[in-house]
C-alpha angles and dihedrals in degrees: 000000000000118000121230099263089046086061084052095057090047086056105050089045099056083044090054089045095047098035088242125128113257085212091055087047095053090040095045113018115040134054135211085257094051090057104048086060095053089052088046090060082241088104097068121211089237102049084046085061089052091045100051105042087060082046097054085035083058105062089259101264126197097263101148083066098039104258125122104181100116114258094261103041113111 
């Protein structure tokens, strides 16, 4: 199982690849729960990478807190 800052790095990785930022993945994307998992091994890389380009598709909205307005929306 990955430790924490092995998630990190997996993080920053797939933020350098998609032009997001890994801080706005961790914030908005993804939940406590989401991140357990990845930390679990049960949150694959790949379906990270899946997850996070709809996300980012998507307007990046604020999911990890509930809301599904995209980032910039007012």
């Amino acid at each position: 199982m990955p430790t924490k800052q092995e998630c990190q790095k997996i993080l920053f990785k797939i933020g350098i690849e998609l032009g997001v930022s890994p801080k706005l993945i961790a914030t908005r994307l993804l939940s406590e729960d989401d991140k357990q998992d990845m930390m679990n091994g049960d949150l694959t890389t790949e379906a990270l990478i899946c997850h996070v380009k709809v996300w980012k598709e998507n307007g990046m909205p604020d999911y990890a807190n509930g809301k599904t307005e995209p980032m910039n929306h007012h």
